[in-house]
C-alpha positions as a Markdown table, in Angstrom:
| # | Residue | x | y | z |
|---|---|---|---|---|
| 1 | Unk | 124.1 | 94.8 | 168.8 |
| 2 | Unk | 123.3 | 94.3 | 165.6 |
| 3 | Unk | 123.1 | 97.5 | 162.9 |
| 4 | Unk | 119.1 | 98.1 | 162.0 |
| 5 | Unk | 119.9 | 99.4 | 158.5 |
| 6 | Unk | 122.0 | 95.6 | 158.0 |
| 7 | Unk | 119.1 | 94.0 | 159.4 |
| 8 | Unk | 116.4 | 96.0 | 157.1 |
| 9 | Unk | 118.6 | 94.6 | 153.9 |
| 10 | Unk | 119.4 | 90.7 | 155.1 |
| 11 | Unk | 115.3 | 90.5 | 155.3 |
| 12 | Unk | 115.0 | 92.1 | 151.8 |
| 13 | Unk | 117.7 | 90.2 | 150.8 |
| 14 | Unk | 115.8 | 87.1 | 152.0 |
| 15 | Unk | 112.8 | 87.8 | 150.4 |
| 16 | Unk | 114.2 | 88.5 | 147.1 |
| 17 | Unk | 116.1 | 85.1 | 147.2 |
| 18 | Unk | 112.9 | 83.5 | 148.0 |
| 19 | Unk | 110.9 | 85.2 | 145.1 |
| 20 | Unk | 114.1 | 84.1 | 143.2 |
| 21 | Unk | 113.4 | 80.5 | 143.9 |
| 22 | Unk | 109.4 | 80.4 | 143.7 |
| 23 | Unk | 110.1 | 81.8 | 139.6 |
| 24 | Unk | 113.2 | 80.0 | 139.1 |
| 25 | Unk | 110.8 | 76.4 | 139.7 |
| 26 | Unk | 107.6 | 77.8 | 137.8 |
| 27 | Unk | 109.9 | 78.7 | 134.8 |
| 28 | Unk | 111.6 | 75.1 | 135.6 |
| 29 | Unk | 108.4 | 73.5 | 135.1 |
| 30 | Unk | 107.1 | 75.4 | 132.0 |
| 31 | Unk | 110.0 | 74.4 | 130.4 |
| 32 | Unk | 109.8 | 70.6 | 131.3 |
| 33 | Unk | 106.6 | 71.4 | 130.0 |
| 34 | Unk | 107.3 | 72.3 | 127.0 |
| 35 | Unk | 110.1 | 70.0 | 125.7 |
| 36 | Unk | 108.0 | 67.3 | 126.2 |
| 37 | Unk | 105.8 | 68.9 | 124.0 |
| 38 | Unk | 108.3 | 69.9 | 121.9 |
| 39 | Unk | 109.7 | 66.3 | 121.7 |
| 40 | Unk | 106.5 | 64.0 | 121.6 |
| 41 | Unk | 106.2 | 62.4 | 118.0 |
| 42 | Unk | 102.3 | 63.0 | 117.8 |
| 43 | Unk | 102.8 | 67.0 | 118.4 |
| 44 | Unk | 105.8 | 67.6 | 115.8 |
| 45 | Unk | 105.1 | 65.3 | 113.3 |
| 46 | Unk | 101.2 | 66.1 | 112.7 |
| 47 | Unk | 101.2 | 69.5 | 113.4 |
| 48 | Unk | 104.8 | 70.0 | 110.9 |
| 49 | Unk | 101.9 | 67.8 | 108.3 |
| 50 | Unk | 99.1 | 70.2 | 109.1 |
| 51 | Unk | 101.3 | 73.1 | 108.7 |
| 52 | Unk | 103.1 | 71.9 | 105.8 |
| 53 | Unk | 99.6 | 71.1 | 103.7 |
| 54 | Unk | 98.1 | 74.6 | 104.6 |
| 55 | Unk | 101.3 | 76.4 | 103.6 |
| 56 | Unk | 100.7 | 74.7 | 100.2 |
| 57 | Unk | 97.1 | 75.0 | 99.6 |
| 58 | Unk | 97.8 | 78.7 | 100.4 |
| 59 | Unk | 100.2 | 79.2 | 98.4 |
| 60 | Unk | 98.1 | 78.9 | 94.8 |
| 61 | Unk | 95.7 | 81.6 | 96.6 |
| 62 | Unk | 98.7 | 83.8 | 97.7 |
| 63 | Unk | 99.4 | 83.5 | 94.1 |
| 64 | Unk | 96.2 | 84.1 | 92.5 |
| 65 | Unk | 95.8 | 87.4 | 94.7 |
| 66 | Unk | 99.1 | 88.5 | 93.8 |
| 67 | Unk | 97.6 | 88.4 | 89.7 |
| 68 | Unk | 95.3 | 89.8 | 90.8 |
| 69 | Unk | 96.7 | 93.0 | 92.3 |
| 70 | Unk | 99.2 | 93.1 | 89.5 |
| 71 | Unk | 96.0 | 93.3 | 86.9 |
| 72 | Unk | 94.3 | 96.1 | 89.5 |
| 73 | Unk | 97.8 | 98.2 | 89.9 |
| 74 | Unk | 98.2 | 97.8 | 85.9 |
| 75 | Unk | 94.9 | 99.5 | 85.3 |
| 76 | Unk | 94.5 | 101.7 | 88.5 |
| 77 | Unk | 98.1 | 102.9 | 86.6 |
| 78 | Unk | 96.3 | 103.8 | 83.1 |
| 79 | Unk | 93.5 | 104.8 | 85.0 |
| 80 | Unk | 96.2 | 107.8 | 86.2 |
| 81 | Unk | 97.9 | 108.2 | 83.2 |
| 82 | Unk | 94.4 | 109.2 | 81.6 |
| 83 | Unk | 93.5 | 111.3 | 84.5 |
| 84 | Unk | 96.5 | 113.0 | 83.8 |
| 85 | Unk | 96.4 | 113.9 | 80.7 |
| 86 | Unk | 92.5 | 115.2 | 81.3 |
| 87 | Unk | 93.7 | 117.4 | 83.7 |
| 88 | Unk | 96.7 | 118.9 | 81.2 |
| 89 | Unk | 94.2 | 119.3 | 78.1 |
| 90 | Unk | 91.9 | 120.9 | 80.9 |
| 91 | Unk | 94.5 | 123.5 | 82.6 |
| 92 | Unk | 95.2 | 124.3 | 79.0 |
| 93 | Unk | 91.7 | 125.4 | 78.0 |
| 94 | Unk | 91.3 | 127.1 | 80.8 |
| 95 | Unk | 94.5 | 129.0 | 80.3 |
| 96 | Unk | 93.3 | 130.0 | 76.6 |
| 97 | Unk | 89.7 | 131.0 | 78.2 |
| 98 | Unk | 91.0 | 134.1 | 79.1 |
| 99 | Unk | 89.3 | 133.4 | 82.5 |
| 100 | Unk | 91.7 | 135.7 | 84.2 |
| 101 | Unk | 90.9 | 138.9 | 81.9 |
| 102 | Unk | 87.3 | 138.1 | 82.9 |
| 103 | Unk | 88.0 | 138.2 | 86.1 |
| 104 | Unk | 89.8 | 141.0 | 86.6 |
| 105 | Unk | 86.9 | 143.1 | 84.2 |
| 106 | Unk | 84.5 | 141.6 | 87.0 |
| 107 | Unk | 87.3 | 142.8 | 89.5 |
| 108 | Unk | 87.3 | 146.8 | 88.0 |
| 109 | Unk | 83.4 | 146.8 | 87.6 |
| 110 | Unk | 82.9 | 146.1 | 91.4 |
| 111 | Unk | 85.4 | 149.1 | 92.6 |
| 112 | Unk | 83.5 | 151.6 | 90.2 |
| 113 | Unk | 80.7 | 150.1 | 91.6 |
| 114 | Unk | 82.0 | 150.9 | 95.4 |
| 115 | Unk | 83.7 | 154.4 | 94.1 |
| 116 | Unk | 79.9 | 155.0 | 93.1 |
| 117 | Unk | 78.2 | 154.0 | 96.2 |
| 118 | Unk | 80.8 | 155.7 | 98.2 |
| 119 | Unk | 80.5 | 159.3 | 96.6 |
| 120 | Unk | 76.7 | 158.8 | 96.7 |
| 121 | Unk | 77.0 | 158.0 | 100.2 |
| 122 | Unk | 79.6 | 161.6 | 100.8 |
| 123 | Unk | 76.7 | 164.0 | 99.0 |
| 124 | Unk | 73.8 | 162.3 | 101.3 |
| 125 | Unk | 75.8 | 162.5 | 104.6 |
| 126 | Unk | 77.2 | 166.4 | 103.8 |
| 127 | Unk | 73.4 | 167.4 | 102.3 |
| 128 | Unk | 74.7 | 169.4 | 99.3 |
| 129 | Unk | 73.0 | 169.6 | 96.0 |
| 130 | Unk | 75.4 | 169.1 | 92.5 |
| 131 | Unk | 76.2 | 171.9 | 90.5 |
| 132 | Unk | 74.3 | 172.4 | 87.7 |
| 133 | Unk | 75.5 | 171.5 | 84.7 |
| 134 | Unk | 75.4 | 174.1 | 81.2 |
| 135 | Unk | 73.8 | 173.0 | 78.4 |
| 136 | Unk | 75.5 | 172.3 | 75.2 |
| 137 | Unk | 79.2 | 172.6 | 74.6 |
| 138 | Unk | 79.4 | 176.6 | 74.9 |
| 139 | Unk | 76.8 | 177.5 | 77.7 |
């Protein structure tokens, strides 16, 4: 009697051979296929021509591009250079606009503001009326 499991894996076996096979003549046929391509005197010699005479023409456009973005990268490059120096001059005035002693006079002004609203808020909420004041310098 023969062992299932050695059955199970001569059929597998068989079938993988056979796959084996069935791609081992499609490949042998693509192949034939294509050195006959490869080797007919029409195909190589016309196409290497064709390819050949458009490598050339595109060649003087390759070349006129390539001016081209040399002339654009040349300015774009001032362009940046310029921009830089605006910037610099720019930082520099605002440094010497004393914008940050403004600001920070805007900054006090707002918490006096706040302090004031805040102690006006404390004599609402606890109802008591301010001291009064004496007149003059000595009573």
């Amino acid at each position: 009697m023969v062992d299932p499991n050695l059955a199970q894996q001569m059929d597998h076996s068989k079938q993988i051979r056979a796959r084996n096979s069935q791609l081992s003549q499609k490949y042998s046929k693509y192949l034939a296929k294509t050195l006959s391509k490869l080797n007919s005197p029409e195909s190589t010699g016309a196409r290497a021509q064709s390819k050949v005479e458009t490598i050339y023409s595109n060649q003087e456009s390759i070349a006129k591009q390539n001016q081209e973005m040399i002339q654009s990268y040349q300015q774009l490059s001032s362009s940046a250079t310029e921009l830089h120096l605006k910037i610099d001059k720019t930082t520099q005035k605002l440094r010497d606009s004393r914008a940050n002693a403004a600001q920070e006079k805007i900054e006090l002004l707002d918490r006096n503001i706040r302090i004031i609203e805040n102690c006006i808020k404390l004599v609402e909420s606890t109802n008591t009326k301010p001291a009064r004041a004496k007149k003059g310098l000595f009573g």
